[in-house]
N, C-alpha and C positions, 0 to 999 in steps of 0.2 A: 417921366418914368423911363422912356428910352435914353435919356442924356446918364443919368444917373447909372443906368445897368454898363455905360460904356466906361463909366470911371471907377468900375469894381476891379476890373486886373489890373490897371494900373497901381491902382492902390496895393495889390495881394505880390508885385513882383516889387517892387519897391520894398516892401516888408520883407521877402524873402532874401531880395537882397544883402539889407540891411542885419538880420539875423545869420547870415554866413562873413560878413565883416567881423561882427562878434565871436562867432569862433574859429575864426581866423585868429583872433586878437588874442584870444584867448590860448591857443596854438602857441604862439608866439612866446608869449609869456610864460607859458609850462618849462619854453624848451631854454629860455633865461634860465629859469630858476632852477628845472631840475640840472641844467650844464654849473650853473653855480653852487650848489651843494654838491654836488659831484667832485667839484675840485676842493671845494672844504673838505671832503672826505679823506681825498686823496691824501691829502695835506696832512692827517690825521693820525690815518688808519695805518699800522707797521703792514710791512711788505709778506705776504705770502710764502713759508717755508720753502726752501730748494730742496729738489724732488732729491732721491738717495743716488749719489755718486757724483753730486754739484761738487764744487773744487775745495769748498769749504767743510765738507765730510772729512772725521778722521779716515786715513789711507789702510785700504783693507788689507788683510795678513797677506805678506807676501809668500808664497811658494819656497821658495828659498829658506826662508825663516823655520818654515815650518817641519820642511826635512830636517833641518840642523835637532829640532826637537825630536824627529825620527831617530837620529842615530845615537840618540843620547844612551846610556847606562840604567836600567834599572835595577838596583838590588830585589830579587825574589824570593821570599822568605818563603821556606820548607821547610818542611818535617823534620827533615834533617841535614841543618846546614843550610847555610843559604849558596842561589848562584845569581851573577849578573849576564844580563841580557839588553838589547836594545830592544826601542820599541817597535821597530823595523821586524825585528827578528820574533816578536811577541804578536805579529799580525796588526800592526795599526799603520794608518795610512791616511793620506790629507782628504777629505771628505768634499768631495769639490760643490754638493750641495749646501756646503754651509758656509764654503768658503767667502760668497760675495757679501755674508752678510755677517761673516766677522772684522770688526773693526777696531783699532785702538791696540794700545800697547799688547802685545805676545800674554810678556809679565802676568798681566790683568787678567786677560782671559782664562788662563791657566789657574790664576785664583779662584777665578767663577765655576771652573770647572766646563770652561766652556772654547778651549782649542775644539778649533775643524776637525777633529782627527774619528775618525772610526775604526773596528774592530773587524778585521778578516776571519771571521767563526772556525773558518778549517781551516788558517795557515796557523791562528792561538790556537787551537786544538791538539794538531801536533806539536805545536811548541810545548805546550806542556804537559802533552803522553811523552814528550821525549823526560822533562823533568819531573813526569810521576814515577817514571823506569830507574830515574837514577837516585831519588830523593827520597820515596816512600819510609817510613819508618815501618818494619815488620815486625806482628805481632810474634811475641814470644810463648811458646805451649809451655805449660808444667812437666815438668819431667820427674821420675824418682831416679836419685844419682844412687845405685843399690850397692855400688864400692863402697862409697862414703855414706850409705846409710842416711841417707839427708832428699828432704823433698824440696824441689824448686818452686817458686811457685810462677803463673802466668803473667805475661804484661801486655796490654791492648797494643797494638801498634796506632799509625797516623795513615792515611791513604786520601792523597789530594783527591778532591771535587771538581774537575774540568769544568763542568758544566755549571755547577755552581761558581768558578771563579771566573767564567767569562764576565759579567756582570761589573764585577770587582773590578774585573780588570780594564775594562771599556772607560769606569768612572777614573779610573788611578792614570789614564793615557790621554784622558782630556786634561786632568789638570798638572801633567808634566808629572808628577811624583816620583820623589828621589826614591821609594821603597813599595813594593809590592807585595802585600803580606796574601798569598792565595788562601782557598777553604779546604780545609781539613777536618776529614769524619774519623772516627774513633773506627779501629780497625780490630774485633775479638778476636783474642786467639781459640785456636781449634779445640786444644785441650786447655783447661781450666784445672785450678787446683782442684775444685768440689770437684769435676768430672772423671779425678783420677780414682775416687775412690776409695784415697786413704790418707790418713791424716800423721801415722807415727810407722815410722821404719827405723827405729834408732837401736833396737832390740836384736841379737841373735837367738830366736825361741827354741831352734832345732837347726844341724847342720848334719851332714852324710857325705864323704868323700870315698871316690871307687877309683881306680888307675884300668888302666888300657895301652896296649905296646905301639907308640909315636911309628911303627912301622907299617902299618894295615892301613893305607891311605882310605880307600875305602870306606872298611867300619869308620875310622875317624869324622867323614864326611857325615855321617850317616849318625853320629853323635849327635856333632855341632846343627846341624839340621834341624832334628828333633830338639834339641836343647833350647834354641832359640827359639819355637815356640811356644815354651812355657816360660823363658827370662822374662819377669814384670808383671805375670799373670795377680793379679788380684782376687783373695776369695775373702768374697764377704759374709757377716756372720749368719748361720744357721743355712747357709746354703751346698747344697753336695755339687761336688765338682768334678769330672768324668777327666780321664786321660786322652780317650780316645776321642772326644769330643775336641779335647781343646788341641790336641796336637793333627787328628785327621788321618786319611788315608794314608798308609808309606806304599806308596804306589812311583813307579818308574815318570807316570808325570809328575810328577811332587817334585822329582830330584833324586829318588833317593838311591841309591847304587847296590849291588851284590856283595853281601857280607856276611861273617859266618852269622848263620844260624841252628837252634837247637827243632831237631825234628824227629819226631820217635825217638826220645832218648838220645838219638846220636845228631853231633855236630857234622854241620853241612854247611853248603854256599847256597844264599836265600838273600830273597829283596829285600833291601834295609835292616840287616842285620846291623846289632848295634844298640836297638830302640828299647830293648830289656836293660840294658845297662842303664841305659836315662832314668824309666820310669822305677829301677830300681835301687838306683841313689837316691832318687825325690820321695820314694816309699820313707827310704832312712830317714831322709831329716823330716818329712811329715811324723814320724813316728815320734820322735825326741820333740818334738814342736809341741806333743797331744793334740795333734789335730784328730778325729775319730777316721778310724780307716773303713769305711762304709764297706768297699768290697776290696780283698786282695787275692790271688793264687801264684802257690810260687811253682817253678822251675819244674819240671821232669826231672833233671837232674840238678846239682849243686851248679852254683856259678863261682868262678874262679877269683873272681874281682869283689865278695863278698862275703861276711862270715856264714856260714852253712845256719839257715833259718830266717835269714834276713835278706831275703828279695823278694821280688815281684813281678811276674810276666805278663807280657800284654802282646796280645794278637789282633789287628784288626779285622772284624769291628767288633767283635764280641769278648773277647780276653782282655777285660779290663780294672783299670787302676782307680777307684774311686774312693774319693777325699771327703770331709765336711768339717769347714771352720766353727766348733762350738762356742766359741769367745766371743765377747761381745763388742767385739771389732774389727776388722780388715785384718789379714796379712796378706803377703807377697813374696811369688816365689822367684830367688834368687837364683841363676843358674849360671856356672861359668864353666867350661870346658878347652881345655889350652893344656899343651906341654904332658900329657899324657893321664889329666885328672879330671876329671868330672866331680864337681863341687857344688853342692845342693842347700842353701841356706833358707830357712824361712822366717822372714823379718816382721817385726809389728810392734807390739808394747810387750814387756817383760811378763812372764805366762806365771799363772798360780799357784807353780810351782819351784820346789828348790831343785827335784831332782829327778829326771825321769830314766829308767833303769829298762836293758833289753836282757830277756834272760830265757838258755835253752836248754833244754835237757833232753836228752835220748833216750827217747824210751825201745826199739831195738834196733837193730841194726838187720841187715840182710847182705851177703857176701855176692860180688858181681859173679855173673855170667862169663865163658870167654868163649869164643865164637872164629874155628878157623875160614882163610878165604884163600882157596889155592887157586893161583896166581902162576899159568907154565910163559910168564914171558921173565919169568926168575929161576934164576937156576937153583935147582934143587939141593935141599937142607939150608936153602936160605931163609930166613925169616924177619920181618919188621912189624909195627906194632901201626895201627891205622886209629887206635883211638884206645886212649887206657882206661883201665874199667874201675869202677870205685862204687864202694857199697851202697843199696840204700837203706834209710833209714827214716823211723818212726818218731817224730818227737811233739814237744809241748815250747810255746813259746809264749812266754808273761810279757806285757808292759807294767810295768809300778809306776804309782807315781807318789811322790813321796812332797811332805813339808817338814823340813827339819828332817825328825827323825822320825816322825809318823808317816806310815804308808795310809796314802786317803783315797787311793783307788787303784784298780787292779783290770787289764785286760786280759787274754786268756784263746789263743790260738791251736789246736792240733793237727798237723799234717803229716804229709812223707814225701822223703822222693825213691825214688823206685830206683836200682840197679844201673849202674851203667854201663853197658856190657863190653869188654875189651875185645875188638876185634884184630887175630892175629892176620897177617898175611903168609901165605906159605909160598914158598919156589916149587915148583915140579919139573922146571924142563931140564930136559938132560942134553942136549945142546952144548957144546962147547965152548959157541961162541956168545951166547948169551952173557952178558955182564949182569952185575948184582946192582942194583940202581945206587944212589948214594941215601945214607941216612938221613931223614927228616926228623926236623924236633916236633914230637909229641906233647900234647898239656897234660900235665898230670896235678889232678883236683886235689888240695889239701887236705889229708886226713884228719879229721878233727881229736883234738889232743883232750881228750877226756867226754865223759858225756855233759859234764855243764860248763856253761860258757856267761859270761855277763859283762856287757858294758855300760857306760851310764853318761849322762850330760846332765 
């Protein structure tokens, strides 16, 4: 039993031995075969891509190249007209982030839409505020041309899109493009035909012409003024239309200057003298037009510039001139004032009528007043006349309106104007040396040539 128990390790290191020869062996043999399929492989397998910038890579966009496409021309089409500009001058610039990774012909890239280049937001921005300043197409308003009796009508304009054309413009700069078409929004004009209101001004329905002396710079201002307030006015049908509304204060802010006016009967200097004349030419041709004359009052006294029965005064804000279109369409009132006329037309479609008739008759008359004013810085038994007096009187005033030869309606006014009384001046000084002033010219009101009177359009 002892002999035996000493030849147990012998035997167990032997063994162990024996089994690390084995993979030893085995070692060996892995490193054979796996070294020889290694190089079968090798032998095999293609080589590994070269990484991006190996010598066999197309040559990426040169610098130089790509200026040369900076300074190119491009045609930029506007609204109106085209301009050329470089891409330099349009805010593009070589993009140095995408430069390493463009590669291959300019040409090509340019077709892909894919040059280096990028867009400068605020140097394009200006570039092309400066080309919407000069290029915009502007809309055009409607007008009515009241010379020529003719309505224009509106046209939208164009007004470039900056913002919407950066976009545009970013893509059109990458791929080089010969033309650069920008965005463009429809631009409305302010006034619009529908907006003017009327549709037919081809018609004279009623016209009124009054004269005034081209010497009174003054009053004349004080016309044109007032006049130009109502050139164009529009009235449309069934509604009443105010003088003083539409024309407004004559007040010294307004503009309007010291001209004669009528007050108590007697002619004086007064702010915006003149404004009776206006609204009482526009009376006239509303009257021949048959527009309805909702409210009129005439004059204290007769006016010189008018037939005796045929005006109408207006004091602000209460002495006033009111109108109402009965038709069943627009008119517009025409007003020209030049060279010493005041010209009153009101335009529309041709009115219902053949003939409309103004007609006066006096029913009495009253003999002026005369009224001395002594005056001692004049030498005595001199005399001049400060204002000449002229009757008043009582009368009736028709509108007719007539078809053919049928009268088909009839208006029907009665008023008066009152006395106007002559004020003499007297001399009293007895003075020597005193002079007689020089003679000033007086108006003297036309006396009416019978008691009836008629004119007709």
């Amino acid at each position: 039993m002892f002999q035996s128990r000493m030849h147990q390790p012998g035997a167990m290191l032997l063994g162990l031995a024996g089994g690390m020869f084995v993979v030893a062996a085995g070692f060996v043999g892995g490193y054979f075969l796996v070294g020889g399929h290694s190089e079968a492989r090798a032998a095999t397998t293609p080589s590994r891509p070269p990484v991006r910038g190996a010598a066999s890579d197309p040559p990426a966009a040169p610098p130089a190249a790509l200026a040369g496409y900076l300074a190119r021309e491009v045609e930029v089409v506007t609204a109106h007209g085209n301009v050329k500009l470089t891409w330099a001058e349009l805010g593009a610039s070589v993009d140095p982030d995408e430069l390493g990774a463009a590669r291959g012909d300019l040409q090509a890239l340019a077709a892909k839409g894919s040059l280096p280049l990028r867009i400068d937001r605020d140097k394009a921005g200006k570039a092309l505020l400066a080309v919407k300043a000069q290029h915009d197409l502007s809309a055009i308003n409607a007008y009515l041309d009241l010379e020529e009796r003719e309505i224009h009508g509106d046209r939208p304009g164009l007004g470039l899109d900056i913002w919407a054309s950066l976009p545009r413009l970013e893509a059109a700069a990458r791929q080089a493009a010969a033309t650069l078409e920008l965005v463009n929004v429809p631009v409305p004009a302010t006034i619009t035909k529908e907006s003017l209101g009327i549709a037919d001004i081809s018609t004279v329905m009623g016209h009124h012409l009054t004269k005034f002396p081209v010497t009174d710079r003054d009053r004349n201002f004080n016309l044109k003024l007032a006049a130009s307030k109502l050139n164009g006015v529009v009235l449309q049908p069934g509604v009443e239309w105010s003088f003083n509304a539409q024309v407004g204060e004559r007040a010294e802010k307004e503009g309007y200057k010291i001209a004669h006016v009528i007050t108590a009967g007697e002619m004086v200097d007064g702010l915006a003298g003149g404004t009776c004349q206006i609204s009482t030419t526009l009376f006239g041709a509303a009257f021949f037009a048959g527009l309805d004359i909702v409210k009129t009052i005439n004059h204290s006294r007769p006016s010189a510039y008018t037939p005796l029965g045929f005006d109408a005064t207006v004091v602000w804000p209460n002495v006033d001139l009111k109108l109402k279109n009965p038709y069943e369409f627009p008119v517009v009132i025409h007003y020209r004032v030049a060279n010493g006329e005041a010209l009153v037309e009101i335009l529309g479609k041709p009115r219902p009528y053949d003939k409309v008739v103004f007609e006066r008759h006096i029913l009495e008359s009253t003999p002026y007043p005369t009224e001395e004013r002594l005056d001692d810085e004049i030498p005595a038994g001199v005399t001049s006349i400060d204002q000449a007096g002229f009757n008043g009187y009582k009368l009736e005033r028709f509108r007719r309106f007539y078809k053919g030869k049928e009268l088909v309606k009839s208006n029907k006014w009665t008023f008066d104007y009152r006395p106007v009384t002559e004020y003499v001046r007297r001399g009293t000084s007895t003075d020597p040396n005193v002079k007689a002033p020089p003679e000033k010219e007086v108006a003297h009101l036309q006396v009416p040539k019978g008691d009836d009177f008629k004119m007709a359009q």
